[in-house]
N, C-alpha and C positions, 0 to 999 in steps of 0.2 A: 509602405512597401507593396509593389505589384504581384501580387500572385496570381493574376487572372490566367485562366486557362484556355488556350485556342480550342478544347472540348468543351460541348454545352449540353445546354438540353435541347430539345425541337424547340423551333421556331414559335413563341409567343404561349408556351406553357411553362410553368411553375417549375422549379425543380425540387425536386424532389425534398432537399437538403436548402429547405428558405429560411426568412426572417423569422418566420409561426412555427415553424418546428415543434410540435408536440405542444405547442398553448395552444387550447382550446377555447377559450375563451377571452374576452377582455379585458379582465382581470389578471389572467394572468401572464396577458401581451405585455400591458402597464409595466406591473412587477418588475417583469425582466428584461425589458428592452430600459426602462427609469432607470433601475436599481443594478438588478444581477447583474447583467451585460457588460456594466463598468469598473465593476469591481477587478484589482487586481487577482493572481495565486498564491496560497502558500501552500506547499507541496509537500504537508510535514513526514508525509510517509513515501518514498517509494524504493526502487530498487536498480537505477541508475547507477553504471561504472564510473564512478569517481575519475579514472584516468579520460575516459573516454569526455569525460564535460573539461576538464584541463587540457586535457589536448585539442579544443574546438574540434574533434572528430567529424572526418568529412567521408560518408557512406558514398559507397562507389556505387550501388543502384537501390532501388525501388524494394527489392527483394532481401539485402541486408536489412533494411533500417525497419523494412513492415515484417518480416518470417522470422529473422535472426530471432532467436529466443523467448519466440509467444507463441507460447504452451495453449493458449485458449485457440489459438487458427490452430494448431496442428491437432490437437484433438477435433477440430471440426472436420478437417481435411481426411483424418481415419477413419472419421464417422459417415465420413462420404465417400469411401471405397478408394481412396488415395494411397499409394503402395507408400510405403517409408522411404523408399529412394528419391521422390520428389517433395518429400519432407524433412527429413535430416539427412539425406541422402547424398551422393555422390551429383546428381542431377545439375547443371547449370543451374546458372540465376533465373533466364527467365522460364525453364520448364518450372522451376517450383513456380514461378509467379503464376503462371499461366493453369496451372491446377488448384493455385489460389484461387484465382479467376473463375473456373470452372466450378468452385465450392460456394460463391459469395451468394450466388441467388438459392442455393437450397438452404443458407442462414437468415432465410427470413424469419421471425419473431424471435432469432438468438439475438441479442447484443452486439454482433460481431457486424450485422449487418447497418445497424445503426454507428458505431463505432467506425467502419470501414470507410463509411460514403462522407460521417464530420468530417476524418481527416482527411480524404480527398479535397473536401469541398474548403477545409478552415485552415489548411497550411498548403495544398497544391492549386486551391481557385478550381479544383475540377467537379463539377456539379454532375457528369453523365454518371451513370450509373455503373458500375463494375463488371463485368460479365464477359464471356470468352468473344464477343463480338468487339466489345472495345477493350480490351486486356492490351494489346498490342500498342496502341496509341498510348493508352494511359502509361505501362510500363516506359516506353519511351521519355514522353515528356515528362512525367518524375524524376525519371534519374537523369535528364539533364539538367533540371531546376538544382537536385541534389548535387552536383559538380560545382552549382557558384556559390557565394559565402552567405547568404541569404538565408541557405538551407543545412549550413555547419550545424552541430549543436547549440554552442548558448547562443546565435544566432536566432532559433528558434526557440529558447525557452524567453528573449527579449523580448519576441514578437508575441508573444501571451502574456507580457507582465508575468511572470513568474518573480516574486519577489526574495522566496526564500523556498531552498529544496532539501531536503533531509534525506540522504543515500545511508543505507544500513549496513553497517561496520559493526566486525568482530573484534573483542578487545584487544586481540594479537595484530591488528593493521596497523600498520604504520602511519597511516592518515598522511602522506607525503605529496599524496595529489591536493589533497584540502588546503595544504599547505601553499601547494601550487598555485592553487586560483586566487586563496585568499592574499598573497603575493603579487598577482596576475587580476584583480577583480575586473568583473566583465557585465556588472549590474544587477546580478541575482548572487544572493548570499549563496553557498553549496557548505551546507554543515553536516558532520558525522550523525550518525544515530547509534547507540550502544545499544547491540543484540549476541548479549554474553550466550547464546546455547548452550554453543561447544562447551562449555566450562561446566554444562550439566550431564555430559554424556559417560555415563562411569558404566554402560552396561556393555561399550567396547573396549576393554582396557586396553591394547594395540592401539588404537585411534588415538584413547582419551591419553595416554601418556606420551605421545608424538604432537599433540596438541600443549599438554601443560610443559612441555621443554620448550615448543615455541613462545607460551607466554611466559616462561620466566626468561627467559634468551631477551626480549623483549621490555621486560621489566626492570631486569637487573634484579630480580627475586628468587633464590635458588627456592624450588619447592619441593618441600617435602612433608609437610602437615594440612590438613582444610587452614588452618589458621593463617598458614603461607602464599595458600592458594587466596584467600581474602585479603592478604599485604600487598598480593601482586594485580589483584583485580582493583583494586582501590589506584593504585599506583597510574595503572592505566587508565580509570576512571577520570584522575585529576587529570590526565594528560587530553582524554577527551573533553572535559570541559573547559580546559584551555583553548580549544582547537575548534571553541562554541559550542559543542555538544550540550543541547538541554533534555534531551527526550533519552528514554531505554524503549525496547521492544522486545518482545519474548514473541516468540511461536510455539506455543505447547500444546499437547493433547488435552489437556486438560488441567487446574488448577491442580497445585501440590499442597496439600494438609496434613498429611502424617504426625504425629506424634514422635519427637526424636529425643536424644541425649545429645550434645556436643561431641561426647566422649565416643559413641557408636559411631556416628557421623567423620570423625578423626580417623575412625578405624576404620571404616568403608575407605575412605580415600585413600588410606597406605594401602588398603589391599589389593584398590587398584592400580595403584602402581606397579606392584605386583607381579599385577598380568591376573589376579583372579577377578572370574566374573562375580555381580553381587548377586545377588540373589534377587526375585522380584520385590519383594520387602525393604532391602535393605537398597535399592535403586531410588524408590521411590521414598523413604525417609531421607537419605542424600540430596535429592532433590527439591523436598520441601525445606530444607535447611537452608538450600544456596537460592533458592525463589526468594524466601524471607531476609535472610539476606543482602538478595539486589535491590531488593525494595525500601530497605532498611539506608542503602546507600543512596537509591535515589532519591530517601527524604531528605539525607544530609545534604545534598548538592543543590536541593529546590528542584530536582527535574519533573519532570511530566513520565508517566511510564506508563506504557502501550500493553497487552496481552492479548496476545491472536489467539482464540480456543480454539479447537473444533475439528483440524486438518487431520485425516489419514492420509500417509505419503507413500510413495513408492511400492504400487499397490502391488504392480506387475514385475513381479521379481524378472521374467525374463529380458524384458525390456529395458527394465535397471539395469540391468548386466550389462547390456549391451551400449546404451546412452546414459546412464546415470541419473541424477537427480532431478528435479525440477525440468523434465521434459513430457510435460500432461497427461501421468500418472496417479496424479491422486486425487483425492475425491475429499465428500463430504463426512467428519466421523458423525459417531453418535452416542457420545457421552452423556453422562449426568451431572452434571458442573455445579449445580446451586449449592448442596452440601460444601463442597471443597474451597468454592470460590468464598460463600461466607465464612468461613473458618478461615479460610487466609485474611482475608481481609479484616476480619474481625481483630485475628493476634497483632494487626501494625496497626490498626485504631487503641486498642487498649493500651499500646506502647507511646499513642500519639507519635507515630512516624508513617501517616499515610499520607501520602505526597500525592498530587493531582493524578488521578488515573484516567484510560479510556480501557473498556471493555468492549472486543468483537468479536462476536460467534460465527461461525460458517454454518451451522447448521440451524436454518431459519426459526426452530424451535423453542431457542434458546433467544428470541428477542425478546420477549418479555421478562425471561428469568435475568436475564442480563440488565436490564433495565430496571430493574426492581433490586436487583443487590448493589447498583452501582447509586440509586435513591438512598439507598438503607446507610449510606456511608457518607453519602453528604453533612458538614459539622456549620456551613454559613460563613467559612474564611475565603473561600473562593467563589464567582458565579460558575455552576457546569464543575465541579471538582472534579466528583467521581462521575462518569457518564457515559453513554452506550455510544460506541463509534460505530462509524459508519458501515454501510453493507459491503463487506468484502471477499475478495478472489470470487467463488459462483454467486455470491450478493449484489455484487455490486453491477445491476443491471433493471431495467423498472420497474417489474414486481419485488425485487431485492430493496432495492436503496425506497419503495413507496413502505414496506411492510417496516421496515427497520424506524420509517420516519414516523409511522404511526403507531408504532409502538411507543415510542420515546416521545410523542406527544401526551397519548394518553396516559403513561406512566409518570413522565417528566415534561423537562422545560423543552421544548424545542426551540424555541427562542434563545438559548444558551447552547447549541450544540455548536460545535468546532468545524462542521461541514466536510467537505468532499477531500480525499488526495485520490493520487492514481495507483498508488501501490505498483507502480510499473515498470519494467526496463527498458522501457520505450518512449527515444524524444519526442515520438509523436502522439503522447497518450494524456496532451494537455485539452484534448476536446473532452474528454469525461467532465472538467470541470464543469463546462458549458453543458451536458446533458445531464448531470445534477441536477444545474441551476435552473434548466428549465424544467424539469420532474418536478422540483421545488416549488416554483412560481406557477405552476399547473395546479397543484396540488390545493395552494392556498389559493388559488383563484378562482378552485371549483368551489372549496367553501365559501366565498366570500356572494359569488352568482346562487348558490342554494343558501343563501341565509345561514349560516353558519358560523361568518364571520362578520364584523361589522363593518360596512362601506365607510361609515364615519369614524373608522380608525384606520386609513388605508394609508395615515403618515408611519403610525407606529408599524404596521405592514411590511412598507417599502424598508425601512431602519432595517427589522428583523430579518429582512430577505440581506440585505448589506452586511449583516453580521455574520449570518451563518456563513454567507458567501466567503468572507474575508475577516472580517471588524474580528469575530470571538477569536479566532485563530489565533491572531496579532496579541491579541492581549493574554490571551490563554499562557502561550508557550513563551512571549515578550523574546523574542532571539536575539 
């Protein structure tokens, strides 16, 4: 497929965005040009609308498919004096673009500016650099690439080898786009991911029982006990792994370990139905109940289960007000997880129903605590069971995804990690995998040039750059 672009660099200099990208050495050119570079995707995490990959969605410019709902430029963009009008704003397409524009050269050392100029260069062929000088041009010729079918979505997820995508479904989804494609297939698997939250939110009881009507409406479970609420999540469960579902994810503040009664736990849940609130005590027993719980079921199913720590949300209440959730408000928290996390983990070991985990922290502190509780659970049925995932949301960026890698080296196997996804809502956020792979093969290639690693094992090298890239994935989660 031609994506060359009539923008370039000057006449008979490098651009910026070439073949050595960030390998510095020969070591680690080998590595990733040999190995990485050929590896297919598995994309077992991200945040992609399901209708929108069934519908071959065809973005009408430059500025839907790059602004539409990334919260990382738009916090860049207010951090560079950018009114909210030419960011969620009323503003045309290409005003926001062009304030884009305007922001990309003062993200230099953020991600955003590496991230920017991949996907210019690895899905529109345009190697000049971003900036209010070429904004015009570039805006242009993207969004008329984006009008032919080249540039649809699975389109584009075909032209990365994308081989399998995992979109994050609530148990009350219908999964009818899944259905769709899997009906319609178009070369890349697109499987559900079960991310039960809502079912743990008892500290709204308005929300939470406008929520538990939809999941028994859904279920065909009338509920009205936790026991009901467990008939009707299971019920769904099987329908999700009908529908391929092998993975759960949780986003939590923090692991749940409470000490509970069954019987307490019963009675939180009527009270929330209620309409009363619980108390902070009785929240957070309710929660450790239904955590152990999911965990409990995804041992029975064989699945893989995900837990994101670490995230404060919705920091700026006023702005919440006004845009809602997931519009780059929140931040980094800062919890104490090692207590809680080994106390969870520990009660679904002693039951023998601890099913393959991944552990990720956002708060870069917790790389080694995380890495050391997800060691401490490993039993030798799986390679990589329990295991620290990758750098993610503020992580997942070169000092992020280097500290994460060398933590779990030194703690663990790095040679068994599951490697990169995009965590993204963005079709165009499959160059992350490519700046992984080259952090990766940088990494091992500067040990390998300071003696650190052995030249005379650069077979078993190459293998292990192939695994992380793709091989452990494949096998890990088997879809």
């Amino acid at each position: 497929m031609d994506t060359k672009s009539t923008l370039g660099c000057l006449a008979g200099s490098q651009p910026f965005i070439n073949d050595d990208f960030m390998l510095t050495n020969e070591f680690a050119r080998e590595l990733y040009h040999e190995s990485a570079e050929k590896m297919p995707i598995i994309d077992y995490h991200c945040h992609l609308v399901p209708k929108m990959i069934a519908d071959n969605y065809q973005f009408k410019d430059l500025t839907e498919v790059w602004l539409g709902g990334d919260h990382y430029k738009w916090r860049a963009m207010r951090g560079n004096g950018v009114p909210e009008e030419f960011i969620t704003g009323g503003r045309d397409s290409y005003e926001k673009f062009e304030k884009w524009a305007e922001t990309v050269p003062y993200t230099m050392r953020n991600p955003l500016y590496h991230w920017t100029h991949l996907e210019l260069a690895r899905i529109f062929g345009i190697t000049e650099l971003l900036n209010p000088r070429t904004a015009r041009a570039i805006y242009d010729e993207c969004t008329a690439k984006l009008q032919t079918e080249e540039f649809r979505g699975q389109a584009l997820m075909r032209r990365f080898d994308v081989k399998v995508v995992c979109t994050t479904d609530d148990p009350a989804d219908t999964l009818e786009y899944h259905q769709q494609i899997k009906d319609n297939p178009f070369g890349t698997k697109v499987l559900p991911t079960w991310r039960p939250d809502k079912a743990m939110v008892v500290e709204k009881p308005e929300q939470y029982k406008e929520y538990i009507q939809k999941l028994a409406a859904i279920s065909g479970v009338e509920i009205n006990s936790y026991q009901d609420l467990l008939d009707a999540l299971r019920k769904r469960q099987d329908f999700f792994h009908e529908m391929g579902c092998r993975i759960s994810d949780h986003g939590l503040e923090n692991f749940y370990a409470e000490d509970f009664e069954l019987e307490e736990v019963d009675k939180i849940f009527r009270r929330t139905l209620q309409g009363i609130v619980p108390t902070t005590e009785e929240a957070l027993k309710f929660r450790s109940a239904i955590l152990l719980d999911f965990a409990r079921m995804d041992h029975e199913k064989g699945w893989a289960q995900q837990f994101h720590i670490g995230a404060i949300r919705d920091n700026n209440t006023r702005m919440f007000n006004i845009l809602g959730p997931d519009t780059g408000y929140d931040a980094i928290h800062d919890v104490a997880c090692a207590a809680a996390g080994h106390k969870f983990l520990n009660k679904l070991a002693m039951e023998d129903k601890l099913t393959k985990t991944i552990l990720y922290n956002l708060n870069p502190k917790d790389n080694e605590v995380l890495a050391t509780m997800a060691y401490t659970f490993n039993d030798g049925t799986c390679p990589g069971k329990i295991q620290l995932g990758s750098g993610w949301w503020f992580l997942d960026q070169e000092d992020g995804m280097k500290k994460q890698m060398n933590a779990l080296s030194s703690l663990g196997l790095l040679s068994r990690f599951v490697g990169m996804l995009t965590d993204s809502r963005s079709f165009l956020s499959y160059p992350r995998h490519e700046y992984f792979r080259r952090i990766l093969c940088n990494l091992l290639g500067e040990d390998i040039k300071n003696g650190k690693l052995p030249k005379s094992e650069m077979e078993f090298i190459h293998q292990m750059v192939k695994d992380i890239s793709y091989n452990n994935a494949d096998r890990y989660f088997n879809f």
